[in-house]
C-alpha positions in Angstrom: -9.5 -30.3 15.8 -8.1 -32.2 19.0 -4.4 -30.2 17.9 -6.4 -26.8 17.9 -7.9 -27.2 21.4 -4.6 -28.3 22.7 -3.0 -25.8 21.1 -5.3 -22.7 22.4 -5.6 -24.3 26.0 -1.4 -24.4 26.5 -1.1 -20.7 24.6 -4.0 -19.7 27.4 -2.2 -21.2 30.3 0.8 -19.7 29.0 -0.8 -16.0 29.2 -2.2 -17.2 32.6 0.7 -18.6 34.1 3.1 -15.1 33.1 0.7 -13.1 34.9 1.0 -14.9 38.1 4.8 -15.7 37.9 6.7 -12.2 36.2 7.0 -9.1 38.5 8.9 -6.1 38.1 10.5 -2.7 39.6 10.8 0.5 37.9 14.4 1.8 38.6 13.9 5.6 37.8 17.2 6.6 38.5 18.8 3.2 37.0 21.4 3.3 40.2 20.3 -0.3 41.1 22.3 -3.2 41.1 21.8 -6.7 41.2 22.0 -7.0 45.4 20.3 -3.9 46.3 17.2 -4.7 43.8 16.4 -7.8 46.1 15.4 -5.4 48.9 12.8 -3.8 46.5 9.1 -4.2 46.3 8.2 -6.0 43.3 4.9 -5.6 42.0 2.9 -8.4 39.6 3.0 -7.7 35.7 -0.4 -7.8 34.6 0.1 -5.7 31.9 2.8 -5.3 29.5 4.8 -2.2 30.2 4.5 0.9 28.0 5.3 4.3 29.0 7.2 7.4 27.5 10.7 7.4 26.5 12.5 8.2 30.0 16.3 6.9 31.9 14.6 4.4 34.1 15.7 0.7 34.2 12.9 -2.1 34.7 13.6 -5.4 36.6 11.6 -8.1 36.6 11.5 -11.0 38.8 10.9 -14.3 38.4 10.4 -16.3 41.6 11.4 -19.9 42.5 8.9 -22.3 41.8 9.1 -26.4 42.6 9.3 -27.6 38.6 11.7 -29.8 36.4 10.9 -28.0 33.7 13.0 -25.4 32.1 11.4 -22.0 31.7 11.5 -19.3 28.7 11.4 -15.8 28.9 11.3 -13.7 26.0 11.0 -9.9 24.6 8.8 -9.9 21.5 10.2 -6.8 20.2 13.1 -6.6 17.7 14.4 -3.4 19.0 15.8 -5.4 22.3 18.5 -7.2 21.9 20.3 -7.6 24.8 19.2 -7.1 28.7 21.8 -8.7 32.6 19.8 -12.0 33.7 20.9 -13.6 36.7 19.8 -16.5 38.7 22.1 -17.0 42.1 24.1 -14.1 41.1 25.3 -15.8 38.3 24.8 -14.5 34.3 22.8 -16.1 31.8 23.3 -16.4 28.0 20.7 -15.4 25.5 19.6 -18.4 23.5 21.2 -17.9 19.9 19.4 -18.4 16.8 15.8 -17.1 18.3 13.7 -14.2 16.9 13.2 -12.2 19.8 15.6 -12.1 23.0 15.0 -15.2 24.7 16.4 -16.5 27.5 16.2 -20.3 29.5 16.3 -21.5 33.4 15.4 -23.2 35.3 13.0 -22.3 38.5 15.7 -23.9 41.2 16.1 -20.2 42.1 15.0 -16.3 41.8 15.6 -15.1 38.6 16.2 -11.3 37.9 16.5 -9.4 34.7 17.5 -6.2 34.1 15.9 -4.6 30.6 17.5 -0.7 30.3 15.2 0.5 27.4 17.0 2.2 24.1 13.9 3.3 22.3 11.3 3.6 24.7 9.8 2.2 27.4 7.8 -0.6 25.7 8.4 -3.7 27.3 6.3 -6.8 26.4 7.1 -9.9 27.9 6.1 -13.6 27.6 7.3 -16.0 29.9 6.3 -19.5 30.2 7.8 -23.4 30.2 9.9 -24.1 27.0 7.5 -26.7 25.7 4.7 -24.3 25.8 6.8 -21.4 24.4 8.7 -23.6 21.9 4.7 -24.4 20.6 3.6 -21.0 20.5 6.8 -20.3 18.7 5.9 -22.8 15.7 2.5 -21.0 15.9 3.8 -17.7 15.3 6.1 -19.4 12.6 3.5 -21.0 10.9 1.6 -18.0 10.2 4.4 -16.1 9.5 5.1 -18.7 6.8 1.3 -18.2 5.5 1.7 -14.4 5.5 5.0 -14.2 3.4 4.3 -17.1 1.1 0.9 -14.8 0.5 2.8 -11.6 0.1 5.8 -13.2 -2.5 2.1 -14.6 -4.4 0.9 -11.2 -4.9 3.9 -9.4 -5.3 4.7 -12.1 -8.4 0.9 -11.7 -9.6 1.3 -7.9 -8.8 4.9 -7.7 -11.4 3.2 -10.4 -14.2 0.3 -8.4 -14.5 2.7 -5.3 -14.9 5.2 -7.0 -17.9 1.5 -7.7 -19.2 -0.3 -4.6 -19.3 2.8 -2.1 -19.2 0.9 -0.1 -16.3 3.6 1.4 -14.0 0.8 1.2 -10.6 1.4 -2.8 -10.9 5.4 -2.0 -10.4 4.9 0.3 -7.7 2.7 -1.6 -5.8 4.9 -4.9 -5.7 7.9 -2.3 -4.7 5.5 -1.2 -1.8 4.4 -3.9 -0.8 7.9 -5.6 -0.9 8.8 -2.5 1.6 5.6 -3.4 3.9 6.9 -6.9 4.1 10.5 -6.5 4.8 9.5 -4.1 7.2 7.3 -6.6 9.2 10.0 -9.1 8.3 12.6 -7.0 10.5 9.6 -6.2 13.1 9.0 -10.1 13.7 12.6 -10.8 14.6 13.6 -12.9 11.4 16.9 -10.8 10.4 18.3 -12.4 13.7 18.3 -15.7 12.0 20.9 -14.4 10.3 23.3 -13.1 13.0 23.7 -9.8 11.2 24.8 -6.9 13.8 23.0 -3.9 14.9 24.5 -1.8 12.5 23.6 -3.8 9.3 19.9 -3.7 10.8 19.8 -0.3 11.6 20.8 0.2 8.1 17.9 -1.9 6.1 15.9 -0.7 8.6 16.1 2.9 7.4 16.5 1.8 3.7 13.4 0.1 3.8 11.5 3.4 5.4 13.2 5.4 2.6 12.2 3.2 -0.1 8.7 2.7 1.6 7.7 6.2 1.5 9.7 6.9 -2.2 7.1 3.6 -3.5 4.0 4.6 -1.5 3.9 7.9 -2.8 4.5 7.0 -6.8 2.1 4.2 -6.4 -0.3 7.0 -5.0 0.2 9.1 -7.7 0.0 6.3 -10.8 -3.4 4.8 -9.0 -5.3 8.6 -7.8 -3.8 10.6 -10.9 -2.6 12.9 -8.0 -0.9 14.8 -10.3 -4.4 15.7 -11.7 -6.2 16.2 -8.8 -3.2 17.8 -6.6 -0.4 18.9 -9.0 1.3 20.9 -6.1 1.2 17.9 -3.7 4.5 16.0 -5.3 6.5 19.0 -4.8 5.5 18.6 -0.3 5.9 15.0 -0.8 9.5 15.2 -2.6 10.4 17.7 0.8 8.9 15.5 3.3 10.9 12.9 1.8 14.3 14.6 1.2 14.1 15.0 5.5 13.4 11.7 5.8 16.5 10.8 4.0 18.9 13.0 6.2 16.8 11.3 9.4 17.7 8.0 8.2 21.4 8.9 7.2 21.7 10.9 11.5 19.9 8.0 12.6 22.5 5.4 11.2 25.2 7.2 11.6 24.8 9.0 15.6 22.1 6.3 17.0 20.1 8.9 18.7 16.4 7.6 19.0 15.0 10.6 18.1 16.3 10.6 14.8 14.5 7.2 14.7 11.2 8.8 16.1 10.7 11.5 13.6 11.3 9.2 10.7 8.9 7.5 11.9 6.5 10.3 12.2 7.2 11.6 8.5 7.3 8.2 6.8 3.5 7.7 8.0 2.7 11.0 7.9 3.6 10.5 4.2 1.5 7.5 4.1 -1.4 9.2 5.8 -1.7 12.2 3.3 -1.6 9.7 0.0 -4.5 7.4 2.4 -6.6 11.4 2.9 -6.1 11.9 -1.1 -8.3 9.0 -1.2 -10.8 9.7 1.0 -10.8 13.2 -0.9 -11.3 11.7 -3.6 -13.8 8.9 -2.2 -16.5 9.2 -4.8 -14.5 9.6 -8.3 -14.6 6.1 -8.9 -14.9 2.4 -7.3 -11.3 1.7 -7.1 -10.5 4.9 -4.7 -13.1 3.7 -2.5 -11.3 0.5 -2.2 -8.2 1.9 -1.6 -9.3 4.0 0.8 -10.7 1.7 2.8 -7.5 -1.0 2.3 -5.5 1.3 3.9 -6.9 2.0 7.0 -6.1 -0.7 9.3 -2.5 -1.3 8.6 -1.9 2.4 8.3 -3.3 3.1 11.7 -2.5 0.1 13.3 1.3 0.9 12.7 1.0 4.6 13.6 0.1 3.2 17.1 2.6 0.5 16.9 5.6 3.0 15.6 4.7 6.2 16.6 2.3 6.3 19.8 4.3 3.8 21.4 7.3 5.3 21.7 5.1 8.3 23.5 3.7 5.6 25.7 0.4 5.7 24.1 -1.8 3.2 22.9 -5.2 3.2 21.5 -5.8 -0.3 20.7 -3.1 -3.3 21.7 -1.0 -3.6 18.8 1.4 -6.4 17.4 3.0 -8.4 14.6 0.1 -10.5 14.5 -2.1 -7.8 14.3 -0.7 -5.8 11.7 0.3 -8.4 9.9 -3.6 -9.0 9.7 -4.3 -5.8 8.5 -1.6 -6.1 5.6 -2.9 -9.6 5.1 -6.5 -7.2 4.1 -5.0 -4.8 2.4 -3.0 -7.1 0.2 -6.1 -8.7 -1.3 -7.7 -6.0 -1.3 -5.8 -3.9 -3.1 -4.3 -6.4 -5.6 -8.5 -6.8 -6.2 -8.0 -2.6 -6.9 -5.5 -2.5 -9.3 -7.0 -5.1 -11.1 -10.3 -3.5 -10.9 -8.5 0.0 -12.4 -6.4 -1.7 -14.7 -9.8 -3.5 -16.4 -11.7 -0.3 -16.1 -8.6 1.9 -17.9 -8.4 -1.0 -20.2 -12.4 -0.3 -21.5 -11.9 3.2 -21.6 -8.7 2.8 -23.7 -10.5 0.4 -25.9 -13.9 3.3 -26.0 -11.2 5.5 -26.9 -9.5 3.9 -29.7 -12.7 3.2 -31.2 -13.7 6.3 -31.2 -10.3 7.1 -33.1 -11.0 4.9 -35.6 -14.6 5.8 -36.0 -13.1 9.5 -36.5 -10.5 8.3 -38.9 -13.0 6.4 -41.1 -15.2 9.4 -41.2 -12.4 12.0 -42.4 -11.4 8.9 -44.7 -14.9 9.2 -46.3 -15.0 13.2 -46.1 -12.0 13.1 -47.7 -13.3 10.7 -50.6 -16.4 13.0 -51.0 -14.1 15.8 -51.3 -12.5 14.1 -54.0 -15.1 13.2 -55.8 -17.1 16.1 -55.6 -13.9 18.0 -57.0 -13.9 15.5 -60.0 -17.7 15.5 -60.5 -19.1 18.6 -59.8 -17.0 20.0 -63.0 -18.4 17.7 -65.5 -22.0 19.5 -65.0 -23.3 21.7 -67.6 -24.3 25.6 -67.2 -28.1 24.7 -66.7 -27.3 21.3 -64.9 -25.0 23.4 -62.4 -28.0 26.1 -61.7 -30.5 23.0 -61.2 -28.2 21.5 -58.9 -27.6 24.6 -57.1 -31.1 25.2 -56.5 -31.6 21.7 -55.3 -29.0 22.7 -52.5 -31.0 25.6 -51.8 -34.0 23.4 -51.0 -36.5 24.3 -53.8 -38.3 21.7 -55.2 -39.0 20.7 -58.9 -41.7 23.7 -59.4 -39.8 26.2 -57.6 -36.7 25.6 -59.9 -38.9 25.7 -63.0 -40.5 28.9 -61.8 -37.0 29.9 -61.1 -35.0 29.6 -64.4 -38.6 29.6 -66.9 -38.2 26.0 -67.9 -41.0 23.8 -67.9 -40.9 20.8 -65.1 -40.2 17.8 -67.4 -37.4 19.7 -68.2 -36.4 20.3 -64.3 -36.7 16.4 -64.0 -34.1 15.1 -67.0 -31.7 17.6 -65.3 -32.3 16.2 -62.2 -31.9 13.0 -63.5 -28.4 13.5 -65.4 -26.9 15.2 -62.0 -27.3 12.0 -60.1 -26.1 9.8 -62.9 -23.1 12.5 -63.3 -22.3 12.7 -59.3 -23.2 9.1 -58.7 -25.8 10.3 -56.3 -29.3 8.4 -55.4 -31.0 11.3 -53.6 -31.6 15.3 -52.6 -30.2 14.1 -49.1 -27.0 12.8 -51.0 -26.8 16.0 -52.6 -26.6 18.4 -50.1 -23.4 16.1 -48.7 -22.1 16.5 -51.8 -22.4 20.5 -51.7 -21.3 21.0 -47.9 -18.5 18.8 -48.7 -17.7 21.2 -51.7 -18.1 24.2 -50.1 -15.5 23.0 -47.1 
């Protein structure tokens, strides 16, 4: 408990202390250089910096401050990976092996940075000594290492429950969810662990959005039977997703950002049509209910993290943390769907077969009547046969006498050899025995 307190205290000094000690200049025309940027009015960061894709270059400042400590600054976003630091006009190295771009000094003298934005202008920052940051780090590592052990769990659970049941929505679901995590996996920074160059990332980064949308939309259609419900919708989704694949390929292959931006906006606009299907479709059963309410705070969390951002737009204050909360949700919610459908297909397969074999039993026995009346019916004599006849015809034992001038005794042995001869107890038994024939 003592850890937790400590803990909290040093990550709220830590948000404290960078609003105080960061400042920063917007360079519209990005003509600045290192000495003429001094002259300029620096204003305090209070809030992290978000505004529409544009040329401008931001500098931030960090002044001299009487410490011995060394100090971190850092860029929580994986899309930086580079920015000019300079502390008495000399260069600093990024620190190697970090998630993020990271950077180390100490406060002997001004620092500057220079951050010239690719994507767009989203710029958040966190700046504070290197034991606090180096704590908040393991934090932030620590429950990365609870949300990925959770996902591999479910994905596992997800794929034994599939080789179990044969149901294709347990594939599809560990393949989408396998695309959500790798996707948050690059989005937290951990592909830098592995010094792999911008190229390589770019790369799985627009592999994974292909594959994401290709497994969203078949695990949509196994779970909603959207092929029921909206046969014509595969044929839009199959379009929407041949452009995404020639975004990802321009993307990769020119770097223009825009490429990058209208993936974005058709992989989740993919997303966002299978989520509406279930909300259409909100009262068929339990298990679209579910779904449809899984879905929502990842999906629209990361249409504000992907998509509004780079407009400079944001509804609610978005991170890793915070989606990685929502798909923390809709993993366990979900998996609770698809186990939920898969028991509730299950009893209806079972009603089913029974049924079949109720069916089958019954045409067994028609069949067997069939046969037997064939056999039986024939070993009946002339009188027998009009006796039995009239007992299909619903007369009883004085109305056949009246019928064919015998007297009722007589009516009765006849009765009585016709269900020794068909093996029959009753009238009831009989008239089986003549719809059968008849058929």
């Amino acid at each position: 408990m003592k850890y937790i307190v400590v803990t909290f205290i040093l990550f709220f000094h830590a948000i404290v202390f960078s609003q105080k000690d960061v400042y920063f200049y917007k360079d519209v025309e990005s003509t600045l250089t290192l000495e003429n940027v001094k002259d300029q009015e620096f204003l305090v960061l209070e809030n992290q910096i978000l505004e529409k894709h544009s040329q401008a270059t931001y500098w931030f400042k960090i002044p001299a401050y009487n410490t011995n400590l060394n100090y971190i600054f850092r860029i929580p976003y994986d899309r930086f990976n580079t920015a000019n630091v300079y502390q008495n006009s000399k260069s600093i190295e990024k620190l190697t092996n970090r998630r993020y771009l990271s950077y180390r000094f100490s406060r002997d003298n001004d620092v500057y940075i220079q951050v010239i934005p690719k994507l767009h202008s989203y710029i958040p920052v966190e700046f504070g000594s290197e034991e606090i940051m180096s704590l908040r780090e393991k934090n932030n590592l620590l429950l990365n290492g609870f949300y990925y052990g959770f996902a591999i769990l479910i994905i596992i659970y997800n794929l034994f429950y599939y080789f179990l049941f044969k149901d294709n929505s347990f594939l599809y679901y560990s393949l989408f969810l396998s695309n959500i995590c790798f996707g948050i996996f690059t989005m937290d920074g951990m592909l830098n662990y592995y010094n792999i160059n911008e190229g390589l990332n770019d790369f799985l980064m627009c592999l994974n959005y292909v594959l994401l949308a290709y497994f969203s939309s078949k695990f949509s259609d196994n779970f909603l039977f959207l092929d029921i419900f909206f046969p014509k919708l595969k044929r839009y989704s199959y379009g929407i997703g041949i452009i995404i694949l020639f975004l990802a390929v321009f993307y990769v292959t020119t770097k223009n950002y825009y490429f990058l931006f209208f993936l974005n906006i058709l992989v989740f606009l993919l997303l966002f049509i299978n989520w509406f299907c279930a909300v259409l479709l909100f009262n068929k059963n339990v298990y679209t209910k579910i779904l449809a309410i899984a879905y929502v705070i990842i999906l629209f969390s990361a249409i504000d993290f992907f998509i509004l951002k780079f407009l400079g737009i944001s509804l609610i204050d978005i991170n890793a943390v915070t989606i990685k909360i929502g798909a923390f949700l809709e993993m366990i919610i979900l998996s609770i769907a698809v186990l939920y459908r898969m028991k509730i297909l299950k009893d209806e397969n079972i009603h089913i077969r029974n049924e079949i074999i109720k069916y089958s039993l019954q045409l067994k026995n028609l069949t067997s009547i069939n046969d037997k009346t064939n056999i039986n019916i024939n070993i009946l004599s002339f009188r027998e046969r009009e006796v039995f006849d009239l007992i299909c015809a619903k007369k009883s034992n004085k109305e056949i006498s009246s019928e064919i001038n015998i007297s009722i005794n007589t009516v009765k042995f006849h009765v009585k050899n016709i269900y020794e001869k068909l093996n029959v107890k009753s009238r009831q038994e009989v008239f089986i025995l003549k719809n059968s024939f008849k058929k």
